[in-house]
C-alpha positions in Angstrom: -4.4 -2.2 3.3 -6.4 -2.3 6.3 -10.1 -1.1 4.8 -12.8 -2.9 6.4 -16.4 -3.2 7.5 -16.3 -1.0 10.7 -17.8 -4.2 12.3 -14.4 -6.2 11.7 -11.8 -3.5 12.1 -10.5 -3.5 15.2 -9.8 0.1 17.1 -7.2 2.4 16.4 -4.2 1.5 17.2 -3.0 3.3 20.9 -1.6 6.7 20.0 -2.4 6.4 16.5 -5.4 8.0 16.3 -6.8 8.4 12.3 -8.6 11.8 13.1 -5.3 13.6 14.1 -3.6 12.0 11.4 -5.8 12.9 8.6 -5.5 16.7 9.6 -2.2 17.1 10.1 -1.8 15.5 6.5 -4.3 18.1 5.7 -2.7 21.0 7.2 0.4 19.8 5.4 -1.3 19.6 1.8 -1.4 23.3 1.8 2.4 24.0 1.2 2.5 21.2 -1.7 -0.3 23.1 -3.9 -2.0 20.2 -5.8 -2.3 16.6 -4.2 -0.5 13.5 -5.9 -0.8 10.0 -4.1 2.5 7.7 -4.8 0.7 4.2 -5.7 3.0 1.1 -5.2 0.8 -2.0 -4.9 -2.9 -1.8 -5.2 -3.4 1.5 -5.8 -2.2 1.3 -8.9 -4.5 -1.2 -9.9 -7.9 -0.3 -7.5 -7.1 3.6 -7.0 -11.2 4.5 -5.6 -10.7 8.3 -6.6 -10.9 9.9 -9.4 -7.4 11.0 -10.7 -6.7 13.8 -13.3 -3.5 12.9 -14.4 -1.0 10.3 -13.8 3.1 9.1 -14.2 5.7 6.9 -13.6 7.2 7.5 -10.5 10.0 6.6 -8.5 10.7 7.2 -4.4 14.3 6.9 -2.9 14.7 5.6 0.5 11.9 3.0 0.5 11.0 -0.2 -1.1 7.8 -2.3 -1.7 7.4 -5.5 0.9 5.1 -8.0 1.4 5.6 -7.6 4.8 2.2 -6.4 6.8 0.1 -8.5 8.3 -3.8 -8.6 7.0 -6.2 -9.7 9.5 -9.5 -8.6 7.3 -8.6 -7.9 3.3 -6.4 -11.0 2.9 -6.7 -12.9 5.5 -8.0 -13.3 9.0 -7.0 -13.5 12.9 -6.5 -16.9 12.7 -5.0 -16.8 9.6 -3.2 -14.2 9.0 -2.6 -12.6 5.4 -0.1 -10.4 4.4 -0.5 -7.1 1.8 2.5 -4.7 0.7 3.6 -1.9 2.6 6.6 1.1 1.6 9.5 0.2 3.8 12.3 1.8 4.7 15.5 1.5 2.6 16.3 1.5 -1.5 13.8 2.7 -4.0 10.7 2.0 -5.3 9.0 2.5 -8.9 5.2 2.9 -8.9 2.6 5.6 -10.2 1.4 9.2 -8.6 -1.7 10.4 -9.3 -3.2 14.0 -9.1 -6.2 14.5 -7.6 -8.8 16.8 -9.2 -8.0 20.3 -6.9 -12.5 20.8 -6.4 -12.7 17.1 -4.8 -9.3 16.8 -3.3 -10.5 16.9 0.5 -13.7 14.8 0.0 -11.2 11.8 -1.9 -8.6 12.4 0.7 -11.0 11.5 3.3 -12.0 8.6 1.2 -8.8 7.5 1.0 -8.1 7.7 4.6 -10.8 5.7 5.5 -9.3 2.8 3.2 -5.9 3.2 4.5 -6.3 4.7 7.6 -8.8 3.1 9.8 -6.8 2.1 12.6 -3.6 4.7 11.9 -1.6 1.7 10.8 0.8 3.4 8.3 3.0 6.8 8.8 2.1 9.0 6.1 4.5 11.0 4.3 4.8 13.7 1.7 7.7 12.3 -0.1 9.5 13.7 -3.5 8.6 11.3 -6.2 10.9 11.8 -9.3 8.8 11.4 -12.5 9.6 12.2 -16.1 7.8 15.6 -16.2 9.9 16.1 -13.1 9.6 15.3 -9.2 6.5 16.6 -7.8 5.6 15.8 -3.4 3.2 12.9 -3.2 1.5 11.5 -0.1 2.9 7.7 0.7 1.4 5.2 3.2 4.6 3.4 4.9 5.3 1.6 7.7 8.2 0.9 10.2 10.0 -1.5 11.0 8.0 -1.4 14.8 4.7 -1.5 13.3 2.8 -4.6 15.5 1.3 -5.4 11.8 4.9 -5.7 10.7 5.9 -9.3 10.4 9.5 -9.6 9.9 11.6 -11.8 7.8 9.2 -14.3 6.1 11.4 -18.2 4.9 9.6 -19.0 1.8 8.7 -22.3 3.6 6.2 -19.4 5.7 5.8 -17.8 2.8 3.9 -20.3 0.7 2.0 -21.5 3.6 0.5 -17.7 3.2 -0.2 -17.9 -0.4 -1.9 -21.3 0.3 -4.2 -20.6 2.7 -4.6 -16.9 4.0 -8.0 -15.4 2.3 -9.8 -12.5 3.8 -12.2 -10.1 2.6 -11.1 -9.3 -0.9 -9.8 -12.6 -1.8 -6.5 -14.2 -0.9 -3.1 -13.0 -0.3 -2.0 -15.1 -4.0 -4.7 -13.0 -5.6 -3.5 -9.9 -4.4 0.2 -10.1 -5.3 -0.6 -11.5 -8.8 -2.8 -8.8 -9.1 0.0 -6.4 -8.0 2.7 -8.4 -10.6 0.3 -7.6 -13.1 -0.3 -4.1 -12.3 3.9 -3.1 -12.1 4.7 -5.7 -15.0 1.5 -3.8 -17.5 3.5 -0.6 -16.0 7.6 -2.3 -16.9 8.0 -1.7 -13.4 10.0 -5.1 -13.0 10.4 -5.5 -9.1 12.9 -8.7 -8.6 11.2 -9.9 -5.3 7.7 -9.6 -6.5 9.1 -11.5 -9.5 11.1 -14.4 -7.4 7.6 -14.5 -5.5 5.7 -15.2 -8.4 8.5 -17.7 -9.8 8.0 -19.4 -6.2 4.3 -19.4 -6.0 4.4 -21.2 -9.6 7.0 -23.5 -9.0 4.9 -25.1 -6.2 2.1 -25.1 -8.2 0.0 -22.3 -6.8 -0.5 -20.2 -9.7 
């Protein structure tokens, strides 16, 4: 996640301007009927809206990757953090949650203004297959040009990270144990989010 003080953000991104995202999503919300956000790292544990219902859930064609680079939440320009983001490729197991239909705008705008500060992510209406069936749920993903993409990360780099980057809302160790937590409460068992965790405690970080 990007969210930050407005002091510490820095502008939006060239050609990614939040405003013009945020309506088109909006004007796209009309032809799904009620809204459901897919949740696959810390909105499943700090959602900030209120939800009416939620499932299991499961998205084809993208996988959770601690991948994007944090400058505010978890870490900061000199040291830079690192958060999850939906990347293309496989499948990912989270949660979607509905959003009461009276307060759907107002939470969307909410939730833009968490995710969405500098246009960072692309996000997409995609079909989430749940046990009550697949229903279209906004996702916050990010490509592979992204500038807050970092790449391949050796686990040498890796742990570095986990030692050292802290940022706003803690550290970048804090927020993936919290996320382990969060998919492990849910049996969502994620192998690299698990061989994270093994690495992290096996170097005595956790």
């Amino acid at each position: 996640m990007y969210d930050a003080a407005p002091a510490l953000m820095p502008p939006p991104l060239p050609g990614r301007d939040p405003a013009a995202l945020l309506a088109r999503t909006r004007a796209q919300l009309h032809g799904h009927g009620d809204l459901w956000v897919f949740g696959y790292a810390s909105l499943i544990w700090r959602q900030e809206f209120d939800a009416v219902e939620h499932r299991s859930a499961r998205v084809h064609g993208w996988h959770r990757a601690l991948r994007m680079r944090s400058r505010v939440n978890r870490g900061t320009p000199q040291q830079p953090g690192l958060v999850f983001a939906l990347m293309p490729g496989g499948a990912c197991r989270g949660v979607v949650f509905r959003l009461r239909r009276e307060t759907a705008d107002a939470e969307l705008e909410q939730l833009w203004a968490r995710e969405m500060p500098t246009g960072v992510y692309d996000p997409r209406w995609l079909p989430a297959a749940t046990p009550q069936g697949t229903v279209h749920a906004l996702a916050f993903t990010l490509g592979r040009r992204s500038e807050a993409y970092m790449g391949r990360i050796p686990d040498e780099q890796m742990l570095h990270i986990l030692r050292h980057a802290s940022g706003r809302y803690g550290t970048t160790l804090q927020y993936l144990a919290a996320t382990a937590q969060a998919l492990r409460e849910r049996g969502v068992h994620d192998r690299e989010v698990q061989r994270l965790m093994r690495l992290a405690q096996a170097h005595g970080l956790l």
